[in-house]
C-alpha positions as CSV (number, residue, x, y, z in Angstrom):
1,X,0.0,0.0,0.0
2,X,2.9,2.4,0.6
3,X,4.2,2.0,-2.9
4,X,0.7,2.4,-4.7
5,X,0.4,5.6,-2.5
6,X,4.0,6.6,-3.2
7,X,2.9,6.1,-7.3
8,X,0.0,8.5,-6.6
9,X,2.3,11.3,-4.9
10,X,5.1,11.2,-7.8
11,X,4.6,13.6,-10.7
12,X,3.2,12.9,-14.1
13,X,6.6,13.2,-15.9
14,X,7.3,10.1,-13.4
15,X,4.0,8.5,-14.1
16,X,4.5,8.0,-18.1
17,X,8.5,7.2,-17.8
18,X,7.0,4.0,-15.6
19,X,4.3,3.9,-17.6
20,X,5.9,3.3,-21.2
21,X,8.2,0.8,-19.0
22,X,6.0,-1.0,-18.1
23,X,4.4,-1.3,-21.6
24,X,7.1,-1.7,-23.4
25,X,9.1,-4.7,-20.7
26,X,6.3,-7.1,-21.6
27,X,7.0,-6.5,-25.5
28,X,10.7,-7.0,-24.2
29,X,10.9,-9.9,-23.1
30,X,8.6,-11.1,-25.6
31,X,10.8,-9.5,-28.7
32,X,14.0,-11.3,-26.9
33,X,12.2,-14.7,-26.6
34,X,10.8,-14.8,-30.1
35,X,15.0,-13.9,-30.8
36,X,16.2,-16.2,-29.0
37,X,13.7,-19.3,-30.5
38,X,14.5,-17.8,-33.7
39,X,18.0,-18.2,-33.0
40,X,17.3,-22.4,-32.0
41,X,15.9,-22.2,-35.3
42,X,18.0,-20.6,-37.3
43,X,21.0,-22.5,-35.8
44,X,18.7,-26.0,-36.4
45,X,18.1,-25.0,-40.1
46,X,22.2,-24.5,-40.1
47,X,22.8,-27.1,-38.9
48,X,20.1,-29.6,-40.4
49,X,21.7,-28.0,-44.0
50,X,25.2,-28.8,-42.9
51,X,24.0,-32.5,-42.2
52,X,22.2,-33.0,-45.4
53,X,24.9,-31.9,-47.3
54,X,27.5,-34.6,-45.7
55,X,24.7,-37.4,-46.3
56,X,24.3,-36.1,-49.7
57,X,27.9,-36.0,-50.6
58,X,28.9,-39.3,-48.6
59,X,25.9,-41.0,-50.5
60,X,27.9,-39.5,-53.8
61,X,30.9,-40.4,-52.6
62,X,29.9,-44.5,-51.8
63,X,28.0,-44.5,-54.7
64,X,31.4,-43.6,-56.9
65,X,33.2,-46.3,-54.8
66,X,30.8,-48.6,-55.5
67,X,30.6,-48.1,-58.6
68,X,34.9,-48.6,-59.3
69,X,34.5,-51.6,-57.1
70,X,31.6,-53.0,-58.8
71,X,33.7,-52.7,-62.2
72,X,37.2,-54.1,-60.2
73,X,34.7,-57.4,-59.2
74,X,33.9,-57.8,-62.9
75,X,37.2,-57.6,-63.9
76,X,38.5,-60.1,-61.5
77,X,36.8,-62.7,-62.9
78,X,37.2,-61.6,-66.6
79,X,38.5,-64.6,-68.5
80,X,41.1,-62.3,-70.4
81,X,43.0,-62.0,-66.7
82,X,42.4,-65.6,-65.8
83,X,44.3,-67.1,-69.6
84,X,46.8,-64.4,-68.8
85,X,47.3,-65.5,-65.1
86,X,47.2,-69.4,-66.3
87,X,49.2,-69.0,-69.4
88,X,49.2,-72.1,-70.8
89,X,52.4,-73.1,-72.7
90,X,50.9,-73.9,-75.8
91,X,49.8,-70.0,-76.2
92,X,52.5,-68.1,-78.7
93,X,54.4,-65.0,-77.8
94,X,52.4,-63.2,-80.2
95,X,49.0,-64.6,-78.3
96,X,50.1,-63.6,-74.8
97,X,50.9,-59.8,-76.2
98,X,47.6,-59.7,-77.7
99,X,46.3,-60.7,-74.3
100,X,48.5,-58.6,-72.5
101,X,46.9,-55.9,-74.2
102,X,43.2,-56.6,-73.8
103,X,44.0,-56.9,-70.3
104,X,45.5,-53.0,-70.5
105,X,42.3,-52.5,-72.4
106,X,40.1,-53.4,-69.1
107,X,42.8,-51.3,-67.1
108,X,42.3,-48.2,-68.9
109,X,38.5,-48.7,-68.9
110,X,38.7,-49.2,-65.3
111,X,41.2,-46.1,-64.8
112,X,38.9,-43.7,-67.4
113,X,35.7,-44.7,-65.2
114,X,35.9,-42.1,-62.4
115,X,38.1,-39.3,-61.5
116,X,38.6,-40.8,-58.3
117,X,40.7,-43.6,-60.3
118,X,44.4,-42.3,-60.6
119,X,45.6,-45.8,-62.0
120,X,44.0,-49.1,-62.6
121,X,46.9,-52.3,-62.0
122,X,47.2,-56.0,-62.7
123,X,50.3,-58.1,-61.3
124,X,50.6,-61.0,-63.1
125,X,52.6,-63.8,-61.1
126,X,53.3,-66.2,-64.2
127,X,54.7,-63.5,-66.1
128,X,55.9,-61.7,-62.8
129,X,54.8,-58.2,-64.3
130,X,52.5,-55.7,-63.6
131,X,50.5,-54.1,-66.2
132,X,48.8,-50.7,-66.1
133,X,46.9,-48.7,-68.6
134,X,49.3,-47.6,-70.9
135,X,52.4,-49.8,-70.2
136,X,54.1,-53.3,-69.3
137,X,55.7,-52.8,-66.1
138,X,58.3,-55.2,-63.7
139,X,57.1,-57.8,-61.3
140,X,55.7,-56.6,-57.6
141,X,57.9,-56.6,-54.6
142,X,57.3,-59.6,-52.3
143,X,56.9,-57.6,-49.3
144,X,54.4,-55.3,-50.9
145,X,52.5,-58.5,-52.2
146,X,52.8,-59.8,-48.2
147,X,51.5,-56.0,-47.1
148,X,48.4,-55.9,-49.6
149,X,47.8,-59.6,-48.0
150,X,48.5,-58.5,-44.7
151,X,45.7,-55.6,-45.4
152,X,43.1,-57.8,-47.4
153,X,42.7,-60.0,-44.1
154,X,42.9,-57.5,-41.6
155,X,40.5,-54.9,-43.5
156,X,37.2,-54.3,-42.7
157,X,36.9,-51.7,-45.3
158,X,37.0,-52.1,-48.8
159,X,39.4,-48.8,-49.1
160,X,43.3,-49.8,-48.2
161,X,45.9,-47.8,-47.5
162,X,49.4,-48.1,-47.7
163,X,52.7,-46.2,-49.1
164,X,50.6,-43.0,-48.5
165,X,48.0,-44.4,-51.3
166,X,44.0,-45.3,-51.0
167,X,43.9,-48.4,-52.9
168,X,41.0,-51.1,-53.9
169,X,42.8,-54.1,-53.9
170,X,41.4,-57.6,-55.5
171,X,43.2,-60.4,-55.0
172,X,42.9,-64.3,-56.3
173,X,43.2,-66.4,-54.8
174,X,42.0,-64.3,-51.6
175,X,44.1,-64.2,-48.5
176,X,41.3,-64.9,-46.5
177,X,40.9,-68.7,-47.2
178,X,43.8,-69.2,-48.4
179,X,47.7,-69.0,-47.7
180,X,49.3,-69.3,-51.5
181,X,51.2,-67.1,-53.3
182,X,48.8,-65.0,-55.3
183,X,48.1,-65.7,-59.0
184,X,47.1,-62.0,-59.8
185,X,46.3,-58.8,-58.3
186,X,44.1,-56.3,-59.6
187,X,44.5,-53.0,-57.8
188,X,42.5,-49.5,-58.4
189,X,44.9,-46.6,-56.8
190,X,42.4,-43.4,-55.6
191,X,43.2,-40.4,-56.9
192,X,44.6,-38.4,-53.9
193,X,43.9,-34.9,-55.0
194,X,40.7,-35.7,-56.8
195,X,39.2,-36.9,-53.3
196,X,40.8,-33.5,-51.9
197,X,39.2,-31.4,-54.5
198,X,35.8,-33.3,-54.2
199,X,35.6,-32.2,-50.3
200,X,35.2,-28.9,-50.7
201,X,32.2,-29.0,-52.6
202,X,30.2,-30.7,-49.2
203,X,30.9,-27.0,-47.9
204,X,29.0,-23.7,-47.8
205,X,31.7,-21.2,-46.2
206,X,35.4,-20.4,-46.0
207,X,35.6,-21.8,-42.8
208,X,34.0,-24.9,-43.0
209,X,36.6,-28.0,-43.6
210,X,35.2,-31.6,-45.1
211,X,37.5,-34.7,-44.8
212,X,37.1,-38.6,-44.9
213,X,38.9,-40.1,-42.1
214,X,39.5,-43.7,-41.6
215,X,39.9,-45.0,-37.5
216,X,40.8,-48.8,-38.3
217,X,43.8,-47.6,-40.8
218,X,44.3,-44.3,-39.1
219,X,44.1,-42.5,-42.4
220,X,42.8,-39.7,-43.9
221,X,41.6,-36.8,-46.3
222,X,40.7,-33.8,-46.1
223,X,39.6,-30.6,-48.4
224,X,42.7,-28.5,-47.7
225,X,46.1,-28.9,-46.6
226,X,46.2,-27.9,-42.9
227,X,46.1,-31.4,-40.9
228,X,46.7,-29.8,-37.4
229,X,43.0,-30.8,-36.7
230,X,43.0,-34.6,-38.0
231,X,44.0,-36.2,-34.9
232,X,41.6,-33.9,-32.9
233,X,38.9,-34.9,-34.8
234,X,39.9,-38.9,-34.8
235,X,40.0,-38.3,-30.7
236,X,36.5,-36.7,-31.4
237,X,35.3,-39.7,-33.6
238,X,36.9,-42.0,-30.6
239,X,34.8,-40.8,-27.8
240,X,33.2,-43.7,-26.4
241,X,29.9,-42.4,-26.5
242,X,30.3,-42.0,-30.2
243,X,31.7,-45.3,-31.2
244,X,29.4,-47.1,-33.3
245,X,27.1,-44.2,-34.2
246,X,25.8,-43.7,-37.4
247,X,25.9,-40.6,-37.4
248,X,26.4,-37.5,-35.1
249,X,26.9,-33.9,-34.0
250,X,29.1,-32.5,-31.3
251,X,31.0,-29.1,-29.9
252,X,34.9,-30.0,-29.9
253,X,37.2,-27.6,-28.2
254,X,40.9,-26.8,-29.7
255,X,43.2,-24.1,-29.3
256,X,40.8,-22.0,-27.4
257,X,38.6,-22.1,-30.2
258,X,35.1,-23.9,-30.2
259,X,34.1,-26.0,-33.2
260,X,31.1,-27.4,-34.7
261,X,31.5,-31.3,-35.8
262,X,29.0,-33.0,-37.7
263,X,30.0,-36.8,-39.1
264,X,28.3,-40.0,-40.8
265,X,30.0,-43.3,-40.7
266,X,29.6,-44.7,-44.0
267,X,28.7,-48.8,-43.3
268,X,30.2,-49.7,-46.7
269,X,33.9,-48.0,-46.5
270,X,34.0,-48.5,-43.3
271,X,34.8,-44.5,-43.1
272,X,33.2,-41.4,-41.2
273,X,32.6,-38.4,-43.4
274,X,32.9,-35.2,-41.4
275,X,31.9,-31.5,-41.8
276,X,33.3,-29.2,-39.1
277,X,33.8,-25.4,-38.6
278,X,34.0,-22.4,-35.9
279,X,31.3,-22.6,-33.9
280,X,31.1,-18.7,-33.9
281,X,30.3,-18.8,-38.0
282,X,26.9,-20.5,-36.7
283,X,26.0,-18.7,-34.2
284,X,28.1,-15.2,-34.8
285,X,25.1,-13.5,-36.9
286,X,22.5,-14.9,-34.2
287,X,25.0,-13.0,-31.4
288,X,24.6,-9.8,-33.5
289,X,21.0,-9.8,-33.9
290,X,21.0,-10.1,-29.5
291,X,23.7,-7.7,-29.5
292,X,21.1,-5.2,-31.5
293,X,18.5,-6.1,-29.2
294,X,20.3,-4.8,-26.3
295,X,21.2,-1.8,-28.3
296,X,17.6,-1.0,-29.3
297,X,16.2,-1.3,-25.5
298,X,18.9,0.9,-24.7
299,X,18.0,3.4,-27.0
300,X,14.0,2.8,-26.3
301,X,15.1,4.0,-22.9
302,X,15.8,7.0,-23.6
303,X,13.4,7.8,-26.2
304,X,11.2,7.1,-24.0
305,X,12.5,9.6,-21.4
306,X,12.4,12.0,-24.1
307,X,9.0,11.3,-25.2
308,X,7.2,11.2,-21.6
309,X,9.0,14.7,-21.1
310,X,7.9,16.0,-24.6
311,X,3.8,14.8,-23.3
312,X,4.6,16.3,-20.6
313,X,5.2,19.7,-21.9
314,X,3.0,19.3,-24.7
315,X,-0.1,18.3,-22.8
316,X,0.4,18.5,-18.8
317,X,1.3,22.3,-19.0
318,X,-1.3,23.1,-21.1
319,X,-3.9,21.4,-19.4
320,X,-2.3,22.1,-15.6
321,X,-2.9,26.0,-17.0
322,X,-6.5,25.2,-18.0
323,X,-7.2,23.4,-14.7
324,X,-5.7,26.4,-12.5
325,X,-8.2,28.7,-14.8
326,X,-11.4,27.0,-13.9
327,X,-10.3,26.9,-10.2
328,X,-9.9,30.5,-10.5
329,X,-13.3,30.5,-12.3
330,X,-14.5,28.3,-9.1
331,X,-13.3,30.6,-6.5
332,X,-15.4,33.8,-7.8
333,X,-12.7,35.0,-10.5
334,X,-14.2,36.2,-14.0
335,X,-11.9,38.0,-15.2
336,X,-9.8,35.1,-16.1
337,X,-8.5,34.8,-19.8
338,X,-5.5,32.0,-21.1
339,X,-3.5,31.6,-24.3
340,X,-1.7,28.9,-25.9
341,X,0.7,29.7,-28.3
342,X,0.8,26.4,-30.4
343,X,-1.9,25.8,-33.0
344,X,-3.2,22.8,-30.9
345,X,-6.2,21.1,-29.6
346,X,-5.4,23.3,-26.5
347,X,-5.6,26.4,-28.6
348,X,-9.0,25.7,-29.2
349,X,-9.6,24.7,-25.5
350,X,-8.6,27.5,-24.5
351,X,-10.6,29.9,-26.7
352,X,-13.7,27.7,-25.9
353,X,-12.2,28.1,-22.2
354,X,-12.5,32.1,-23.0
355,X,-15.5,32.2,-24.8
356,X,-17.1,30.2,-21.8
357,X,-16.1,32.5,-19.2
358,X,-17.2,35.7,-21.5
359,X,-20.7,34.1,-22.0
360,X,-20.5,33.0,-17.8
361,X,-20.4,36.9,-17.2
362,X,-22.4,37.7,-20.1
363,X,-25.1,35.5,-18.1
364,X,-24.2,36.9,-14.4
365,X,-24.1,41.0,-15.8
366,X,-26.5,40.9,-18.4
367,X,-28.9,37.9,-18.3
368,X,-29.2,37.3,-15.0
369,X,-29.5,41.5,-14.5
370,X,-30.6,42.7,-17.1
371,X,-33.0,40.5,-19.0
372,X,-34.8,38.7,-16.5
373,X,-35.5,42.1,-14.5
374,X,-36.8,43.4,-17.6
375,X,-38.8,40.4,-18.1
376,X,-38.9,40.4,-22.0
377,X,-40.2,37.0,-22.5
378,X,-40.5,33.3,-21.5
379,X,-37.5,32.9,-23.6
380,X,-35.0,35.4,-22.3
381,X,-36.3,34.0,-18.7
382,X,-35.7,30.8,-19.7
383,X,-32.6,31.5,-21.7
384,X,-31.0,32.8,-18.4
385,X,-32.3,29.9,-15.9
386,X,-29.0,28.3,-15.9
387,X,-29.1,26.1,-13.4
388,X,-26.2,26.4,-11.2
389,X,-26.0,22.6,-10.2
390,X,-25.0,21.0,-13.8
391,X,-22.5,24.0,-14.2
392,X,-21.1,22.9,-10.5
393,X,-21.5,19.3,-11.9
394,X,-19.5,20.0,-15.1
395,X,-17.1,21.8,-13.6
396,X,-16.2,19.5,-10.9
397,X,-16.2,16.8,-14.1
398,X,-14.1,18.8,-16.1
399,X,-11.9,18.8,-13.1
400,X,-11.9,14.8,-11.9
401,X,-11.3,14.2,-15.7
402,X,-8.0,16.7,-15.6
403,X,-7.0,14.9,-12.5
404,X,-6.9,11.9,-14.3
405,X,-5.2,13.0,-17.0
406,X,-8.4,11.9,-19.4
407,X,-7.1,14.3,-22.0
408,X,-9.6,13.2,-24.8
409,X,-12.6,13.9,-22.8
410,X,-11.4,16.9,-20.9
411,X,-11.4,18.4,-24.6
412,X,-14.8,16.5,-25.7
413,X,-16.7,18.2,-22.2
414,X,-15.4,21.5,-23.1
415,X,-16.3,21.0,-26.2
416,X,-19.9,20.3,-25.6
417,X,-19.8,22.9,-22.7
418,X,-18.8,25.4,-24.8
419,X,-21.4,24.8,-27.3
420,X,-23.9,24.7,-24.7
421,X,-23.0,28.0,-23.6
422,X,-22.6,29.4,-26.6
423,X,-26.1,28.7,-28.1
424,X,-28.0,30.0,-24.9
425,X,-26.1,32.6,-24.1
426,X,-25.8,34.3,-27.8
427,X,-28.2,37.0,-28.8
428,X,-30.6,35.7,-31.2
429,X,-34.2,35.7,-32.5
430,X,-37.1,33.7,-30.1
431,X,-37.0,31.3,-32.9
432,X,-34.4,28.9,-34.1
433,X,-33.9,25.7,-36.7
434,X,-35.4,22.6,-35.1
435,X,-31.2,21.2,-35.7
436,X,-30.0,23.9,-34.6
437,X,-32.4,23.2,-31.3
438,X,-31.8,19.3,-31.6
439,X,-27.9,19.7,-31.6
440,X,-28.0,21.7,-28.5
441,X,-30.1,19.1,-26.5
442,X,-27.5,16.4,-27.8
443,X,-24.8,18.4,-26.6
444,X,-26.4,18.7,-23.4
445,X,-27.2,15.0,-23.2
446,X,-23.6,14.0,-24.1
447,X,-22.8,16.2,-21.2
448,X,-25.0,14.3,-19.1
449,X,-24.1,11.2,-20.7
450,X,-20.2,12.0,-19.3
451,X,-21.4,12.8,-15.8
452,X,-23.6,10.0,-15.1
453,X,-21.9,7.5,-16.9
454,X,-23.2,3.4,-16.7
455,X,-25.8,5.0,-14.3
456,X,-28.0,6.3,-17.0
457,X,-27.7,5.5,-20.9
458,X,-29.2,7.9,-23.5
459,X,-30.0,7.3,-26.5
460,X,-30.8,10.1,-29.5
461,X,-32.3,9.0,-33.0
462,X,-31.5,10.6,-36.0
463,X,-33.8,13.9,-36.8
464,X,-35.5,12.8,-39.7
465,X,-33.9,15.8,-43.1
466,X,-37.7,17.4,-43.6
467,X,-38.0,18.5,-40.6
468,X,-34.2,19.9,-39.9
469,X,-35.3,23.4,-41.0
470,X,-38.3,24.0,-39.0
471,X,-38.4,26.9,-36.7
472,X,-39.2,26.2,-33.3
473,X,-38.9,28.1,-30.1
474,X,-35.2,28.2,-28.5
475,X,-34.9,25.9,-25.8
476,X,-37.9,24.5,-25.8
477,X,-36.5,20.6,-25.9
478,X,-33.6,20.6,-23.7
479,X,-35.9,21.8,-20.5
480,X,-37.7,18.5,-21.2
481,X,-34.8,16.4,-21.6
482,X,-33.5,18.1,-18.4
483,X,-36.7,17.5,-16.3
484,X,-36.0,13.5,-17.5
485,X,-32.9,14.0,-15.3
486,X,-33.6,16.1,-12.6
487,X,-36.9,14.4,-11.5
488,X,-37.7,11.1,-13.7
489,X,-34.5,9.1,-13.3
490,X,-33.0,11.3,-10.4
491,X,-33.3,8.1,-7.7
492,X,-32.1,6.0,-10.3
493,X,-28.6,4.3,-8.9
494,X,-28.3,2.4,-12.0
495,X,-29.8,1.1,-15.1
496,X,-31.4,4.1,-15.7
497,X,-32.3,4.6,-19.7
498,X,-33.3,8.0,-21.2
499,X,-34.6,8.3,-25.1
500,X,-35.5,11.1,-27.4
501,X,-35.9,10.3,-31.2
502,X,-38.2,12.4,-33.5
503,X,-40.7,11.4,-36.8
504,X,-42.5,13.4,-39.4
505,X,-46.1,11.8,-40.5
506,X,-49.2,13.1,-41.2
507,X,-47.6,16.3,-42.0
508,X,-46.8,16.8,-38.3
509,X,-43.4,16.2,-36.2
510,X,-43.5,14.4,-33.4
511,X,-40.9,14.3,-30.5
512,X,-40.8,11.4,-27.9
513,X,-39.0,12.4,-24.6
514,X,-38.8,9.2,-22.6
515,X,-37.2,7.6,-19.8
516,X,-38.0,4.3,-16.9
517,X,-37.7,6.7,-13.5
518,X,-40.2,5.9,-11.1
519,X,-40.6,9.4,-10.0
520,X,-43.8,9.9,-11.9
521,X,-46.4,8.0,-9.9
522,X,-50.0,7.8,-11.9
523,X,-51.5,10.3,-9.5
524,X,-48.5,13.1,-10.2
525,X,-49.0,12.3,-13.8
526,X,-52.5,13.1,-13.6
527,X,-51.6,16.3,-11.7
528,X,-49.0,17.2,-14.8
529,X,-51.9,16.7,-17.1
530,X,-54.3,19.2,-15.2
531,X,-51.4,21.9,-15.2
532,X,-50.7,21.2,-19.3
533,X,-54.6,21.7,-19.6
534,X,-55.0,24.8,-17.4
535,X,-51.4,26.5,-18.2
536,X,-53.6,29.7,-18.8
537,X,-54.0,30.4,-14.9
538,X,-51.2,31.7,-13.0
539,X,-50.0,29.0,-11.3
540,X,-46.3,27.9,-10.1
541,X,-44.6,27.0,-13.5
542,X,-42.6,23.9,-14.2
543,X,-40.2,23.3,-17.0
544,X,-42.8,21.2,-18.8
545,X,-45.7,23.7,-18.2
546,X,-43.4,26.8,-19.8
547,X,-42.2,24.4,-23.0
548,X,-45.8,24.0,-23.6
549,X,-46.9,27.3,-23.2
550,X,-44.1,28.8,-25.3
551,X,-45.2,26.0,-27.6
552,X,-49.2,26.9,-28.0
553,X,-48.1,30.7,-28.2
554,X,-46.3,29.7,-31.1
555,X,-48.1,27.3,-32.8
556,X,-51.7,27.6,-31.5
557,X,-53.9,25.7,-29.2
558,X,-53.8,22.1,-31.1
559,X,-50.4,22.0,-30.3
560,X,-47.7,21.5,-27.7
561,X,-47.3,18.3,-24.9
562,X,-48.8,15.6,-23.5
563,X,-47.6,12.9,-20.8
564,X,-48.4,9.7,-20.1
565,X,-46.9,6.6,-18.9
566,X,-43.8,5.3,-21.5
567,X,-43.5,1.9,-22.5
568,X,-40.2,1.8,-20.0
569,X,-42.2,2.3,-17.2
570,X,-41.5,5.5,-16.4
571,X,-42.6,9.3,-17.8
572,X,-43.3,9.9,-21.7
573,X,-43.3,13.2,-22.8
574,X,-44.8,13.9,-26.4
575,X,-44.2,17.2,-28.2
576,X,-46.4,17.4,-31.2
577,X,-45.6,20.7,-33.8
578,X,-47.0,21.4,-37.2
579,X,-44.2,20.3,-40.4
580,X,-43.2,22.1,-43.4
581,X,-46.6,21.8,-44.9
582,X,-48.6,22.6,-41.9
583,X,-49.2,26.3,-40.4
């Protein structure tokens, strides 16, 4: 309780810096969460890109593989190597050439079917020579032979590496089952800097490094020259808890320096294909974007401190002036007159402001002085019965709404005020356009309306256009409208519904005044209707017994009021007046 009492004491430049805080901290926080599950996002997209990619270009790469060892099977059982390996005596010189060079044939075939092939081989052991795709070479060390052996039962990938070369060895017969010197070997050497030019093209940035790396033969390639992270990355691929995945994703920390790792194990080479870059190139543009965020509330702060204390001069001086002018108005002071010097709502306030306190003393020297003691007419009387308790009533409205900073409708009161002042305080013939007379009441009633609030709900129809331009007597309708007030609905605590709405027919205009008070008991009605019938004899006069005198003294006996009970339970009041056709 102290603090919401310490809120009311601060002052209003206080009130909308907390204000705006505490309308924009919501949006805050909301703006920074929607940032930061954009930045998941954005980071999953990344990310989920980066992964396709290495499955896409692993899947390329097997396929390739697959492919040269499909064709190195074929070839190992192609009956062209198998004569040649066998070489049976009877064959000529000139036939073993021939072979010799079908076999090359096959070779350069095999060597011309991907750019991953640098050379295609064939050792021959009965012609100890080994054959490539172009030429007739010498025979193959033994302890190469016993190395590719060694590999080719020890292997679990198809890929072997040895000498610093990827190879794809086939050898008959094979090592596996069986411990003889080999007949032939047919060998497929990778192309080295093929497989480090095809790399690059699994990555998206600079920084991003692709490389095939082999655990089993502790080998590997990569798409650039720098191999200071290799053995990192084999640790990585070590980890226990990675062993035997599939595939996988991770944050590997070298050099101070945080990394992104992303890796598929492909089944048939027996080899993990690996993506990995700075972790800051993922999430660097997602840090900038926070980084802006911070920099925007900062700057929101101070806007906001600028634009409370811009409101503050534009409309709490203003209005602070305007509300010390009516309390000097309160207090007995007439004299008062206020400027504004910007071309603002307030400007306009303030001449209505003006013009309201010029008409208030027209009414208190002239009116009240002069033409009531002179006693002119009904109208002049009437014109100058203002009655003190709805000016009290506005004023202290006027006020509350100032104190609550209600800008809108401090302006929309004085607004109606002022036009409510202005039309009965201005000099001007007994008669008047029935709008003219129709958009005072309203005025009035909006007044009302303003004051009274949920308690009691008018509502005005539209004055039908034939009628607009009638001339009636000047303030004949609002007396009525007031008397709904002041003595139909006055007990009302809520609930409380007033009407008036207008129709032409018959050549006559009709005006309802009605409203579901319970002040108007059947025998007060009846009363009412005595005084409307004798209004001649002098007798104390009510608002509704001058209206319809002025009325009958204008129009002639037939017309002017009647009253009876409404269909809302309460007091109906019926002005009946001749149209455009009538009179």
């Amino acid at each position: 309780m102290n603090l919401v009492h310490a809120l009311r004491r601060t002052s209003i430049l206080t009130k909308l810096v907390l204000t705006f805080l505490l309308t924009m901290t919501p949006l805050y926080f909301i703006s920074l969460q929607i940032n930061q599950t954009g930045s998941r996002n954005v980071k999953e997209e990344i990310i989920g890109s980066l992964e396709s990619r290495l499955h896409y270009y692993l899947s390329a790469f097997e396929a390739e593989i697959g492919r040269i060892m499909r064709l190195q099977e074929q070839y190992a059982v192609d009956e062209d190597i198998d004569k040649l390996s066998a070489l049976p005596p009877s064959m000529s010189e000139y036939e073993a050439i021939e072979l010799q060079k079908r076999v090359q044939n096959k070779l350069l075939v095999l060597k011309s079917s991907s750019l991953f092939v640098g050379e295609a081989y064939a050792y021959i052991a009965s012609l100890n020579r080994t054959l490539d795709s172009a030429t007739f070479g010498g025979g193959m060390p033994d302890e190469r032979i016993r190395t590719l052996q060694s590999l080719a039962r020890l292997q679990q990938s198809p890929l072997a590496y040895a000498n610093g070369q990827l190879m794809i060895n086939s050898i008959f017969p094979s090592p596996v089952y069986s411990e003889d010197p080999p007949a032939y070997i047919l060998q497929t050497v990778l192309s080295r800097r093929e497989i480090m030019d095809f790399l690059p093209q699994a990555t998206n940035h600079k920084d991003e490094v692709a490389l095939l790396i082999n655990l089993g033969q502790d080998w590997s390639i990569r798409g650039g020259e720098d191999r200071t992270m290799d053995g990192r990355i084999a640790a990585f691929l070590k980890d226990p808890a990675r062993i035997g995945a599939p595939i996988g994703r991770g944050v590997l920390e070298a050099d101070g320096r945080s990394y992104w790792v992303s890796y598929e194990r492909s089944a048939l080479l027996d080899t993990y294909f690996v993506i990995y870059l700075p972790e800051k190139e993922i999430t660097g543009q997602l840090h900038k974007y926070r980084d802006w965020i911070w920099i925007v509330s900062f700057v929101s702060f101070f806007v906001i401190l600028a634009f409370s204390y811009w409101i503050y001069r534009v409309i709490h001086s203003p209005l602070r002036n305007l509300v010390r002018a009516f309390r000097r108005v309160e207090h007995g002071a007439m004299d008062v007159h206020i400027r504004h010097r910007n071309y603002t709502e307030f400007d306009y306030l303030y001449g209505q402001f003006n013009s309201m306190v010029s008409k208030l003393n027209t009414l208190i020297e002239e009116v009240y002085e002069s033409q009531i003691r002179s006693q002119r007419s009904e109208l002049k009387q009437l014109q100058s019965q203002i009655n003190p308790h709805f000016l009290y009533n506005t004023y202290f409205m006027v006020r509350r709404l100032a104190e609550e900073y209600d800008y809108d409708n401090v302006a929309r009161l004085a607004q109606h005020l002022g036009d409510y002042f202005l039309y009965i305080t201005r000099n001007a013939d007994d008669l008047v356009r029935l709008e003219t007379e129709w958009a005072h009441t309203v005025s009035y009633i909006e007044i009302q309306s303003m004051r009274f609030g949920e308690r009691i709900r008018t509502s005005v129809g539209e004055l039908p256009e034939s009628c607009r331009s009638l001339l009636v007597p000047k303030l004949f309708l609002q007396p009525l409208v007031e008397n709904a007030y002041n003595h139909g609905l006055k007990d009302k605590l809520a609930g409380g519904i007033a009407a008036l709405f207008a129709l032409e027919e018959d050549g006559l205009v009709r005006i309802r005044i009605e409203d579901n008070g319970d002040d108007y008991d059947e025998a007060r009605i009846e009363r009412v209707r005595r005084l409307l019938v004798y209004s001649d004899i002098e007798v104390e006069r009510t608002g509704l017994i001058n209206v319809h005198r002025r009325l009958q003294l204008t129009f002639g006996k037939a017309y002017g009021i009647r009253i009876s009970r409404g269909g809302m339970g309460g007091l109906a009041v019926d002005i009946t007046i001749p149209g455009q056709g009538e009179g």
